[in-house]
Each structure stands twice: as structure tokens, then as C-alpha cells.
LUMMIKE-819540 format. One record per residue: y negated, x, z negated of N, C-alpha, C in turn; residue in one letter. Coordinates in steps of 0.001 Angstrom, whole numbers. Each point is the difference from the previous one (the first is absolute). Layout:
// residues N
n.Y:n.X:n.Z:ca.Y:ca.X:ca.Z:c.Y:c.X:c.Z:r
Y:X:Z:Y:X:Z:Y:X:Z:A .
...
//
This chain:
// residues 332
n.Y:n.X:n.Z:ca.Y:ca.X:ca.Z:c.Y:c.X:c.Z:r
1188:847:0:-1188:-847:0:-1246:889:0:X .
-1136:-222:1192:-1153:409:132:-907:-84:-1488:X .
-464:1122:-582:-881:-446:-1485:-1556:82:460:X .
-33:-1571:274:-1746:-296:84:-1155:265:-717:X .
-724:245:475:-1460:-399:-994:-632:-1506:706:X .
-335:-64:-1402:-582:-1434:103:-1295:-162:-756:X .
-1113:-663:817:-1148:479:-935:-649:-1722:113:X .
-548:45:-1086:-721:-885:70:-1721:-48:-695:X .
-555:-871:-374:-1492:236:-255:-127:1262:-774:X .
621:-160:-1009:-553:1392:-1101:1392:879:-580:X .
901:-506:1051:1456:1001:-723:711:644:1414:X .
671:1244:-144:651:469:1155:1620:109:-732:X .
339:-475:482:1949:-93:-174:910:671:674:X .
647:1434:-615:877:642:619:1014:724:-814:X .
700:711:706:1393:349:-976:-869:1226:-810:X .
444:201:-1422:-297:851:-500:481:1434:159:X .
-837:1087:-177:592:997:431:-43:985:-963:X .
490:1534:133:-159:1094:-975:-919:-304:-911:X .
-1426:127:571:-1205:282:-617:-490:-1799:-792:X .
1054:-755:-42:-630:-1222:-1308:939:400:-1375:X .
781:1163:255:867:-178:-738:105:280:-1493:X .
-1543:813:-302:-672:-7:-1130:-620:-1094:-341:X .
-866:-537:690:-655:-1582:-179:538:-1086:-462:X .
1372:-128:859:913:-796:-343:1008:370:-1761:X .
20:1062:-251:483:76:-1168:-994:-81:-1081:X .
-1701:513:507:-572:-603:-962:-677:-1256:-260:X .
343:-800:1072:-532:-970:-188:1231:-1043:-608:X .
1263:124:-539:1027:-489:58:24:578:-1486:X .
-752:568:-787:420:410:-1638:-1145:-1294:-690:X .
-849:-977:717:203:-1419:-427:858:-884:-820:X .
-292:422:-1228:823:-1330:-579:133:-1123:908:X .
-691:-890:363:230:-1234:712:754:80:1235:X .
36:1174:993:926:152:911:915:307:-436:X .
847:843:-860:916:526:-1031:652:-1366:-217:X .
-405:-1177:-862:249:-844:137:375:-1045:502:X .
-722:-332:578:187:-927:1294:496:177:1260:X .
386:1321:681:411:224:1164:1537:611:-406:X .
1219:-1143:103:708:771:-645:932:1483:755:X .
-792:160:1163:1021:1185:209:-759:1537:190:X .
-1214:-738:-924:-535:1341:-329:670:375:-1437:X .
-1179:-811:-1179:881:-125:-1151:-420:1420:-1218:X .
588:-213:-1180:-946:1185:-1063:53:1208:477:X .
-734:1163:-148:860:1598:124:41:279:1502:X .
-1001:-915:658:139:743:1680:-1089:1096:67:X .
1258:895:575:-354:1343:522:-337:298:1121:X .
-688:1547:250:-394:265:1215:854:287:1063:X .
1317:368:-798:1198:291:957:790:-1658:446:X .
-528:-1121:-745:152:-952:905:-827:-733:399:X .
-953:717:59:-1462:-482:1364:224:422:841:X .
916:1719:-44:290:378:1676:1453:-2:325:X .
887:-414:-1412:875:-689:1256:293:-1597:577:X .
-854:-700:-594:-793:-1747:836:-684:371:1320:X .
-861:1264:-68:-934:163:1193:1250:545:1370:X .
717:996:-940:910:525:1473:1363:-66:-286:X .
571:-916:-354:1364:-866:14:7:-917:100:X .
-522:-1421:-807:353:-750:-590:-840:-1007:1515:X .
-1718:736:493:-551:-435:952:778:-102:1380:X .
81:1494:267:958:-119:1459:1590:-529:189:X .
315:-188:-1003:1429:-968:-272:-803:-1381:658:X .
-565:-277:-601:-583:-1311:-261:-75:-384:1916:X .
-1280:630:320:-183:-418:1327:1197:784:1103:X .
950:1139:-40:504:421:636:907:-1282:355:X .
612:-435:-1154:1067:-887:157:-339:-1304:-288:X .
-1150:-250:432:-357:-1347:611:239:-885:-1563:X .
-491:544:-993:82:-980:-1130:-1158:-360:-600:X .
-860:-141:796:-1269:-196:-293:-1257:1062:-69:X .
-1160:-366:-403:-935:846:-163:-1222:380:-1043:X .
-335:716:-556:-997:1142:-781:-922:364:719:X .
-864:-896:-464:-2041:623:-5:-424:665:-904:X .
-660:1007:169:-1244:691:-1062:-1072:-1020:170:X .
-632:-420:-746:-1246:-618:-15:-1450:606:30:X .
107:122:1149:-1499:752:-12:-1211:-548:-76:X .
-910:677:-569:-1534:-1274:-349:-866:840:658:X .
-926:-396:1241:-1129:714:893:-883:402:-1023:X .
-392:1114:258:-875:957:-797:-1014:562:459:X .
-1030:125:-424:-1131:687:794:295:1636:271:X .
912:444:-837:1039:1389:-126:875:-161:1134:X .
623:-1004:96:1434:41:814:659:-1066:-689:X .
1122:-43:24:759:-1087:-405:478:718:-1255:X .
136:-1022:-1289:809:26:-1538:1169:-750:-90:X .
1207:240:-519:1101:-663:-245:-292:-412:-863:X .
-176:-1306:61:195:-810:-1615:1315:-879:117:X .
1237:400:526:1010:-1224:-506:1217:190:1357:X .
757:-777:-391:1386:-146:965:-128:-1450:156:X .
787:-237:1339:243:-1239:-205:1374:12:1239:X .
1217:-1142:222:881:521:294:703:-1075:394:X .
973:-308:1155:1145:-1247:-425:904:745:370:X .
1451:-848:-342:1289:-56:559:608:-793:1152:X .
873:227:312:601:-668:1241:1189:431:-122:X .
1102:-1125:809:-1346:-1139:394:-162:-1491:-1220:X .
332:750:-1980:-58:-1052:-899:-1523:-599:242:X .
-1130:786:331:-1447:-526:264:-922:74:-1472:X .
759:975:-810:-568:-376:-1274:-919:1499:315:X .
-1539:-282:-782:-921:1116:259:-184:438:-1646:X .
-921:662:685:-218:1466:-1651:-893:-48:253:X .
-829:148:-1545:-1529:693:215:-389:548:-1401:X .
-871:1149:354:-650:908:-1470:-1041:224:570:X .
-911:-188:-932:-1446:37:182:-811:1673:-1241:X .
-834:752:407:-468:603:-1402:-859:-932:-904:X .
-261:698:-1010:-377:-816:-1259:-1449:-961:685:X .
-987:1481:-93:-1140:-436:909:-283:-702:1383:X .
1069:-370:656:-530:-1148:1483:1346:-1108:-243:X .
52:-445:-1394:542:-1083:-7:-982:-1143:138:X .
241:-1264:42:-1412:-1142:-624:-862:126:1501:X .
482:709:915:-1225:21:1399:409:-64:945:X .
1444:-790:-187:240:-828:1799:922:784:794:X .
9:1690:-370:660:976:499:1400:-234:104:X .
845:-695:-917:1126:-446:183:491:-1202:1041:X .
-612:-1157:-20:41:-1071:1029:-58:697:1467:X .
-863:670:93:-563:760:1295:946:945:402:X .
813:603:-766:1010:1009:337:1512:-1099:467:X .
527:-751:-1028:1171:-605:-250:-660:-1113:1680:X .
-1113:-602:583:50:-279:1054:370:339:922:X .
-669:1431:221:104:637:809:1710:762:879:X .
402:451:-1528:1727:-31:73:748:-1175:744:X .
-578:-1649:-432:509:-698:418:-302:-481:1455:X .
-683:181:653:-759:-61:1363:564:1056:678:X .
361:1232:-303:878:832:793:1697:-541:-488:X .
-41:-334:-537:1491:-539:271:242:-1104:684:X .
-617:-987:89:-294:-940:902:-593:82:1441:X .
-661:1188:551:-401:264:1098:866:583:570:X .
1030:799:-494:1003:1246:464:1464:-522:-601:X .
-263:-1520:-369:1242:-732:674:908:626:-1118:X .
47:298:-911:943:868:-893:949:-1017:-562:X .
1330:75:-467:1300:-457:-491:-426:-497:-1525:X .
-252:-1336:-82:-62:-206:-1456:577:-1201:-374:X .
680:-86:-1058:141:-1512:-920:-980:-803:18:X .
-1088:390:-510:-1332:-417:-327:-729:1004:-875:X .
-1264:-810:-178:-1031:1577:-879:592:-499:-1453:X .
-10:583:-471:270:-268:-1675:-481:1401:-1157:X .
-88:-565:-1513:-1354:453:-764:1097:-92:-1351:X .
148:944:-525:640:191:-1432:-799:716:-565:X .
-420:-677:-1726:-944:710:-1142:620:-375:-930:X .
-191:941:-997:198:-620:-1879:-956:-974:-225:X .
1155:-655:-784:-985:-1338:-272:-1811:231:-1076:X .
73:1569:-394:-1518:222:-282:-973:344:485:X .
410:139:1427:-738:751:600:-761:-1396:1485:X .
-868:-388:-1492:-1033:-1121:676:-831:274:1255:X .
-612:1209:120:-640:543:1069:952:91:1356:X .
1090:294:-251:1053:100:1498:443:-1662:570:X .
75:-480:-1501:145:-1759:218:-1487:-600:909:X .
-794:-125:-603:-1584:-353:963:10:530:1177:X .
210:1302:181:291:488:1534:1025:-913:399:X .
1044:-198:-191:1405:-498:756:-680:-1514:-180:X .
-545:-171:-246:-977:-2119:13:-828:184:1218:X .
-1017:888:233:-1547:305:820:1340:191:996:X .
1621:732:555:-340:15:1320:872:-1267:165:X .
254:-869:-690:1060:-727:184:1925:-330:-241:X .
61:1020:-1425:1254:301:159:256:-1469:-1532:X .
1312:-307:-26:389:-1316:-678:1046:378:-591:X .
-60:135:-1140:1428:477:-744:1209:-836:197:X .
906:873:147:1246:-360:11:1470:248:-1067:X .
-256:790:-499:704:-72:-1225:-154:1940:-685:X .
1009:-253:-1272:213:930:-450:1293:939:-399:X .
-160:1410:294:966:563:228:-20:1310:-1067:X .
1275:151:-395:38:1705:-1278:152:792:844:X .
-381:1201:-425:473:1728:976:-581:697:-1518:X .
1158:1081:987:-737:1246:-1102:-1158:814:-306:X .
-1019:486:-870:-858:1082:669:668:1014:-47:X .
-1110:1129:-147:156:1482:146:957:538:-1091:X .
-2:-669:-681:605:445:-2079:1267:-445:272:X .
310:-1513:824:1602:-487:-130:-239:-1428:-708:X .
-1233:31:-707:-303:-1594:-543:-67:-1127:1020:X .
227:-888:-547:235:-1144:756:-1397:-881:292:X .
-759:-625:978:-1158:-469:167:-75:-1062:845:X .
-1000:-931:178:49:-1153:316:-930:188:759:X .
243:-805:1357:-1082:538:1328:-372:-1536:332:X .
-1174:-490:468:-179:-1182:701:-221:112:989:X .
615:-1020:827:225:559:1755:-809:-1242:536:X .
-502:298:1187:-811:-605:661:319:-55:1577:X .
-508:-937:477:337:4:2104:-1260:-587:180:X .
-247:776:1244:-1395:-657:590:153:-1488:362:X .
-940:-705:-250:181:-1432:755:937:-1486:-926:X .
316:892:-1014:587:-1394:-1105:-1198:-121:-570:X .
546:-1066:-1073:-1126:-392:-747:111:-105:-1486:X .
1497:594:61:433:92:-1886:-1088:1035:-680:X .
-568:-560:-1368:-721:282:-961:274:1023:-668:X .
-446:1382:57:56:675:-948:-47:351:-1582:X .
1426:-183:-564:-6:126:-1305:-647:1483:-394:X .
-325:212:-1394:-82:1046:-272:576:109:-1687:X .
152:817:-570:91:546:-1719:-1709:-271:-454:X .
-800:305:760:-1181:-82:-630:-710:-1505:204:X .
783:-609:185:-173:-1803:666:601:-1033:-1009:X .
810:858:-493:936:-585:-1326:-617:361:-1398:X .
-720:-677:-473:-511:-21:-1324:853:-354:-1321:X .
-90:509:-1119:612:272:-910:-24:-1527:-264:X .
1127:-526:-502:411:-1487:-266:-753:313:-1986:X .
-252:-1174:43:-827:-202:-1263:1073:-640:-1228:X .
-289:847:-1266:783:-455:-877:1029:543:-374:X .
963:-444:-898:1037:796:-434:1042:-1114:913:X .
1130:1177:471:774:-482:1076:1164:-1167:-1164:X .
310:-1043:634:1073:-785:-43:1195:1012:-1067:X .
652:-1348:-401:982:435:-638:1341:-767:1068:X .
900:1174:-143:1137:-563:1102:1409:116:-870:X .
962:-744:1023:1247:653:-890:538:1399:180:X .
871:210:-1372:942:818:102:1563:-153:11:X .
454:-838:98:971:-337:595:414:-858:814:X .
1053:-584:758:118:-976:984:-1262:335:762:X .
334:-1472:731:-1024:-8:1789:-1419:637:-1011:X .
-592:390:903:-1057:1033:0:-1332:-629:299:X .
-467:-656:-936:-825:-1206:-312:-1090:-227:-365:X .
-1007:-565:238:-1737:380:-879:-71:-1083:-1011:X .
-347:493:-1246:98:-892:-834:-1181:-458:-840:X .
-934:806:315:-2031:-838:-458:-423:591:1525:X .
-1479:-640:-519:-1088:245:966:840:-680:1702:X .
519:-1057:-58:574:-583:873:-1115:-951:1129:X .
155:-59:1013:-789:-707:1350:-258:-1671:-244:X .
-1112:-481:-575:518:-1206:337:565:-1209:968:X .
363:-510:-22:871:-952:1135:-1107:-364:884:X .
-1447:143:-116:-944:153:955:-209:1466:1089:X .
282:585:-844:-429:2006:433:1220:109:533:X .
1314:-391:-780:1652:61:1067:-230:-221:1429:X .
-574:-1483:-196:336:-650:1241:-962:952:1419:X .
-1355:151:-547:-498:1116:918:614:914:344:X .
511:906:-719:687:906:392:1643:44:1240:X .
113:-1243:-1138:1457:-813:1011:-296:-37:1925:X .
-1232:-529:-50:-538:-875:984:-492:1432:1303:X .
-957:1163:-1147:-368:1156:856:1497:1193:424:X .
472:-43:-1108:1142:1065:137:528:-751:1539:X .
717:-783:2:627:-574:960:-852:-414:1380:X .
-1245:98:-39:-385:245:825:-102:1059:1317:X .
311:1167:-917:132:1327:649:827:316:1093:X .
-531:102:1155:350:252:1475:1276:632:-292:X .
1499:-663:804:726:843:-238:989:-861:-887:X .
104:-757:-1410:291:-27:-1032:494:-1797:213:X .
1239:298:-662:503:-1480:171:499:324:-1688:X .
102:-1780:-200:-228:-143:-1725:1664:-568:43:X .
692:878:-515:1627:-680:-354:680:216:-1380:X .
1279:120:162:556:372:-1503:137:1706:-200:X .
-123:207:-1336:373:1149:-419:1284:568:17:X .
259:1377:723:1634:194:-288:16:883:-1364:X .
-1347:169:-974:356:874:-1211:-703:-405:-1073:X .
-306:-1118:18:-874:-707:-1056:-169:-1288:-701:X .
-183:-935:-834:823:-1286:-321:-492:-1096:881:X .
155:-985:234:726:-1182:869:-2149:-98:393:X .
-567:-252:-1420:-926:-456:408:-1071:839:985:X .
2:937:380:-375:1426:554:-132:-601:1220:X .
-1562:541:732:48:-186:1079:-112:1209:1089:X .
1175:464:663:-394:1434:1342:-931:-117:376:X .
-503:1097:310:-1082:33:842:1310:719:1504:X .
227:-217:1086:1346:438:935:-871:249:1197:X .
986:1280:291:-611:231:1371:1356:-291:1095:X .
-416:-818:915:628:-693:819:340:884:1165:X .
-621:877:241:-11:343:1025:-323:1677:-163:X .
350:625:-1146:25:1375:-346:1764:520:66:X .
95:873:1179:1700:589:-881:345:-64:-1212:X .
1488:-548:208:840:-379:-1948:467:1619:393:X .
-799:1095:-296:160:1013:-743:-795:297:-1456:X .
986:594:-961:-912:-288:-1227:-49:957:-790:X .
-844:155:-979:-386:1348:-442:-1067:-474:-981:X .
-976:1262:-397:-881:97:-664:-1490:-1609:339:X .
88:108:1264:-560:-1396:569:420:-1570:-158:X .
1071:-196:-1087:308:-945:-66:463:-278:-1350:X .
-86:-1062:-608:344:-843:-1161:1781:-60:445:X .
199:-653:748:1437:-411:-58:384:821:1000:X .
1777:551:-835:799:1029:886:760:-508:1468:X .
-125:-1459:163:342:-377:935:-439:-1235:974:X .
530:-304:955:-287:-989:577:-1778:125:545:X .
-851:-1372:-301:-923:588:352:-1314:757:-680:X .
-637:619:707:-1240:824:-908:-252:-532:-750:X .
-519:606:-1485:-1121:-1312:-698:-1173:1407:-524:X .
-888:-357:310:-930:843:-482:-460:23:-1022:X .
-26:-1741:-495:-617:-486:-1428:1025:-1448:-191:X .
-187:32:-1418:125:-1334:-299:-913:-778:-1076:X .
-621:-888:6:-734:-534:-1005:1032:-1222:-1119:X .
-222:78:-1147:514:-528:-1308:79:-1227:40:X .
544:-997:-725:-547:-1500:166:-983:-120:-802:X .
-384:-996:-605:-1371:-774:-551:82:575:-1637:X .
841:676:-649:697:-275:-1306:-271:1708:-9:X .
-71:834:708:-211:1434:222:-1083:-38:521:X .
-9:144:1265:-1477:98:911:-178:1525:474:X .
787:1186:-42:-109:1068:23:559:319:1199:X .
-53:1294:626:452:414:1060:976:1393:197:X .
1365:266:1095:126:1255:258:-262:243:1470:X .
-649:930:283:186:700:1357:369:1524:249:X .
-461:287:946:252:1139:670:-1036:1065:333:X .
-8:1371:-46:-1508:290:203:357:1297:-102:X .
-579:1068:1124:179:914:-411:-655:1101:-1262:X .
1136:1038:204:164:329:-1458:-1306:625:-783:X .
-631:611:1007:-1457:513:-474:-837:-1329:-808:X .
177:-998:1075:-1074:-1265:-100:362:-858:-1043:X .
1555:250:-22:474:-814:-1441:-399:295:-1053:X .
64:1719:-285:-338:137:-897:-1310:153:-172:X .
-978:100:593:-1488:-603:-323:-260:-1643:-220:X .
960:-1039:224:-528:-1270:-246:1102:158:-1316:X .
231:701:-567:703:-210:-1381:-1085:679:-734:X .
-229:1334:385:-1098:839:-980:-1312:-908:-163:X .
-261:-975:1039:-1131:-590:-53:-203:-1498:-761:X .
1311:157:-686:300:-1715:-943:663:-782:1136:X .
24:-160:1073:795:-1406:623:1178:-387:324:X .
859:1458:-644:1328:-325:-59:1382:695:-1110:X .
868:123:764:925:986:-1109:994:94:941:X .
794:1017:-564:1301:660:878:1018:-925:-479:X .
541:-841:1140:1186:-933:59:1134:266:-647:X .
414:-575:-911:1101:138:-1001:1548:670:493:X .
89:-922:1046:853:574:950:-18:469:1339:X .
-656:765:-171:-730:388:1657:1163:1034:-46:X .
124:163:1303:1335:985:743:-1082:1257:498:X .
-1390:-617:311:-728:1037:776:-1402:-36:-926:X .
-1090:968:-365:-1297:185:-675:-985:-1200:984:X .
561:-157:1086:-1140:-1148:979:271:-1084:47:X .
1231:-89:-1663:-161:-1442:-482:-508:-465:-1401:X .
-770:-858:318:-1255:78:-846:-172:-1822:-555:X .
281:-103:-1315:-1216:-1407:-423:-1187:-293:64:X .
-563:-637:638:-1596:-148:-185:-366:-1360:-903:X .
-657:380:-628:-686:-1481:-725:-417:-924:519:X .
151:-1054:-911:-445:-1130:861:-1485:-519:148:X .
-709:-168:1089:-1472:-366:-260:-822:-349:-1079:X .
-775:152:-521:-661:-732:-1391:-1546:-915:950:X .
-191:117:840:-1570:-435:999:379:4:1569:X .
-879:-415:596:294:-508:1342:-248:1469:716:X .
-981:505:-699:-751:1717:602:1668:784:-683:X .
781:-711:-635:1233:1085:107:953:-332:704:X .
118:-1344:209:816:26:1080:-104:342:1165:X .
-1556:665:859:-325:594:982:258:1405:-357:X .
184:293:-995:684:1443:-91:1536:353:276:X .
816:-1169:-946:1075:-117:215:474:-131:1200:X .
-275:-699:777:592:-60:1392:-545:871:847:X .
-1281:656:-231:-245:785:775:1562:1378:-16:X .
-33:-1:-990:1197:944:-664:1294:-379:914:X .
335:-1532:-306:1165:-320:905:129:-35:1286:X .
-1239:132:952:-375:279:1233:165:1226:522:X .
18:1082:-1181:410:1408:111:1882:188:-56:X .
587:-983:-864:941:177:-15:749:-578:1042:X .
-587:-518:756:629:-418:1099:46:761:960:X .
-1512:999:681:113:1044:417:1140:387:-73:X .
267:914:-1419:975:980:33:1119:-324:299:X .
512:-1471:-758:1397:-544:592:135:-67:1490:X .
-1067:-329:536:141:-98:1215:178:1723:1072:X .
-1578:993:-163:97:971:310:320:1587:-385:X .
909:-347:-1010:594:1352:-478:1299:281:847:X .
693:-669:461:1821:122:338:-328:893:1685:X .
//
């Protein structure tokens, strides 16, 4: 594959070479890139600034697996690297790092366009464009809104360490809502008392048969989601079932067989919920009061959530179960 430059109003886009390869390592000892870009990550060195610049780059475009920009910003000097930006192929999912100083000024939209306009002009092999961030990293979320990208669910990988992390994935042109960790506010109060033995049960701070029925009414609403019986929970339990997801089962599912269930909601006498969620995200809607680790969960991404106490919680709650459907649906 030919490695273009691509320029547009105030940025020039080309493969990086020898001479960024200091720039690039110092502009990459950023906590926030450290962070957030996970295949940079803590402890990056200069010896892997130059072997990204002359391995990891010409792999990349030699063998047609996509492509790596330096981000160049017009200068009254000449041109400055402030950033990478990058996709794959043909998954369509892009990259971008910005330096500290030309974040907040458009420089990113303008680059991540530009990438996308040469892939679209030069006809390139893709799934579609698609956009993966940690769910804290609000600034990469607002970008992935301004060009149009619509979340689609959530997925674990490893970082750099071997820890396990929770990515929110996005495709250009849907219109699913971006969850975030920083969107989820700490549930108020001291959490519910539940059981400890038998079915796995909420036993105060219960939904009333008004706040149930909302929830009843929104849960089951959810694109996707047909309301049937439980294959792991008592009679009065209502599935939340995916009809039309492979009966393969795993960490994405409540019941070991037959069909998916992502969630099930309690009857009137409980009011509480289990779903599914991945494991990062689970365990932030537990650390954050709205749930607890399922009594008998086979997998950590099975999770109790409480039952609504307000109508503003049952738009939380299901927002939650809207996620768990995702995953039941797009993890396998």
C-alpha cells in the first residue's frame, strides 16, 4: 500500500518517520495518553517509539492492515507533530492521540476526517468505520458524537499489564447512546438488604408496584428483547430473551441453556433484578451502590441490580439493561 499524505486546512498527514521518533516518545510520557491509548500504556519507552515508527508502522501498511499518520500542525517554522491518528482494516476501527496542548481545538475531528475521506476515496476494504474508548475517557466519547459514531456495545480486552478492561464500541451511522462510568452516578443511600440464602432476593428498599410496572413496561421495551419465562429463576420472574441471538452461552447469559437471557426482572413481592454486564462495568455499577455480585453467578458479569426507588432510577436501570443486551447480544 502507497503511504499518502493528506493535508488538510491546518494539518499535514503522513507516515511517521526516524526523525518523530523522539517527539513521539516524548509526547507519549502523558499521563492521559498512557492511559487512555491502550497500546501505548505506563513505562513507554524510547526504544518503543522506534520500534512503532520502524516495525510496527511498515507491518502495518506493507501488509495492507491499515494505516498510521503523524499529525502534523502547519507552522510558521515548518510543520510540528502533535499526534497520531490511524485505522485498521479492513475492522474500520480508528485511533487517535492528540498532545496535551492542541487538544480542545478541533485538531482531532480534522485529522480522524481526513483518514476517513481517504479511505473512502481510495475505495479501501472495510466492515465499517468504528471507534473504541474507556468508558472515562469523555473527550474521545464527544468526538465519536460530533462525527457521528452510535454505540454499539461493550467489549473486555486486555491492556499492557494483562488487566482486564472494558472498551465501548461504536459504528458510524447507528444511533445507540453512549453509556459511560462517569454517566452513572453513585446510587443514594445505604444499599438494600438482600438474602443470604435460597433464591437470591431483595428484601427492603423494594420498587413500588407503580415504579415495577415502569420498569416492567421500559425493560421490555428494549429493541431486541422478548419478555418470557425464566430458565433460572422462580415462576414469577420475568426474561428479558433474546430471540434471535445464538443459543451459545457463556459469561453473556443468565441461563446455561436454551435461549439467551440477558436479564430477568423479579415479580411484584421482590422487584429486583439479575443481568449481565461486562466485567469491568459490573464491577463499577456494584462499587457505585446499584448492585451486588449474584449469589450464584457461574461468571463475575453476573450481577444483581436493585430495584428502582424513582422514575429518574428506573432510567438508570434500564439504561443498564440496554447495555446488557449489547453484550448478550455482541460479545459471542
Amino acid at each position: 500500500m502507497t503511504q499518502p499524505t493528506l493535508t488538510t486546512e491546518r494539518l499535514v498527514l503522513s507516515a511517521p518517520t526516524d526523525e518523530d521518533i523522539v517527539t513521539i516518545f516524548e509526547l507519549c510520557q502523558d499521563p492521559i495518553i498512557q492511559k487512555f491509548v491502550i497500546p501505548i500504556g505506563p513505562n513507554y519507552t524510547i526504544d518503543k517509539a522506534e520500534t512503532f515508527v520502524n516495525k510496527v508502522v511498515p507491518m502495518i501498511w506493507d501488509g495492507k492492515h491499515g494505516a498510521e499518520f503523524a499529525i502534523r500542525r502547519k507552522h510558521d517554522d515548518g510543520l510540528v507533530l502533535i499526534g497520531m491518528a490511524g485505522i485498521s482494516l479492513p475492522s474500520g476501527e480508528l485511533g487517535l492521540w492528540l498532545s496535551e496542548k492542541h487538544r480542545g481545538e478541533g485538531y482531532g475531528r480534522e485529522a480522524i476526517t481526513s483518514v476517513m475521506d481517504w479511505v473512502t476515496e481510495t475505495e479501501q476494504t472495510l466492515e465499517h468505520f468504528a471507534w473504541s474508548v474507556l468508558p472515562e475517557n469523555k473527550a474521545s466519547i464527544r468526538l465519536a458524537q460530533k462525527l457521528g459514531f452510535g454505540y454499539t456495545q461493550s467489549r473486555d480486552i486486555q491492556d499492557q499489564q494483562g488487566k482486564t478492561v472494558t472498551l465501548l464500541c461504536g459504528a458510524l451511522g447507528t444511533e445507540g447512546q453512549w453509556p459511560s462510568s462517569a454517566d452513572l452516578p453513585a446510587r443514594s443511600g445505604a444499599r438494600p438488604e438482600t438474602s443470604k440464602e435460597g433464591p437470591h432476593s431483595q428484601l427492603t428498599q423494594k420498587a413500588s408496584p407503580a415504579i415495577w410496572g415502569q420498569l416492567v413496561a421500559k425493560a421490555f421495551a428494549i429493541p431486541g428483547v422478548k419478555q418470557g419465562h425464566s430458565r433460572v429463576s422462580m415462576a414469577d420472574s420475568m426474561a428479558g430473551l433474546l430471540l434471535d441471538a445464538a443459543k451459545e452461552h457463556g459469561p453473556w447469559s443468565l441461563a446455561t441453556d436454551g435461549t439467551i437471557e440477558a436479564f430477568h426482572i423479579h415479580g411484584v413481592t421482590d422487584t429486583s433484578i439479575h443481568a449481565v454486564l461486562p466485567s469491568m462495568r459490573a464491577k463499577e455499577v456494584i462499587e457505585k451502590g446499584w448492585g451486588e455480585p449474584h449469589t450464584y453467578a457461574d461468571f463475575d458479569t453476573q450481577i444483581m441490580l436493585y430495584a428502582p426507588r424513582t422514575v429518574d432510577e428506573v432510567e438508570i436501570v434500564v439504561g443498564l439493561l440496554g447495555e446488557s443486551v449489547h453484550f448478550a447480544i455482541q460479545t459471542r
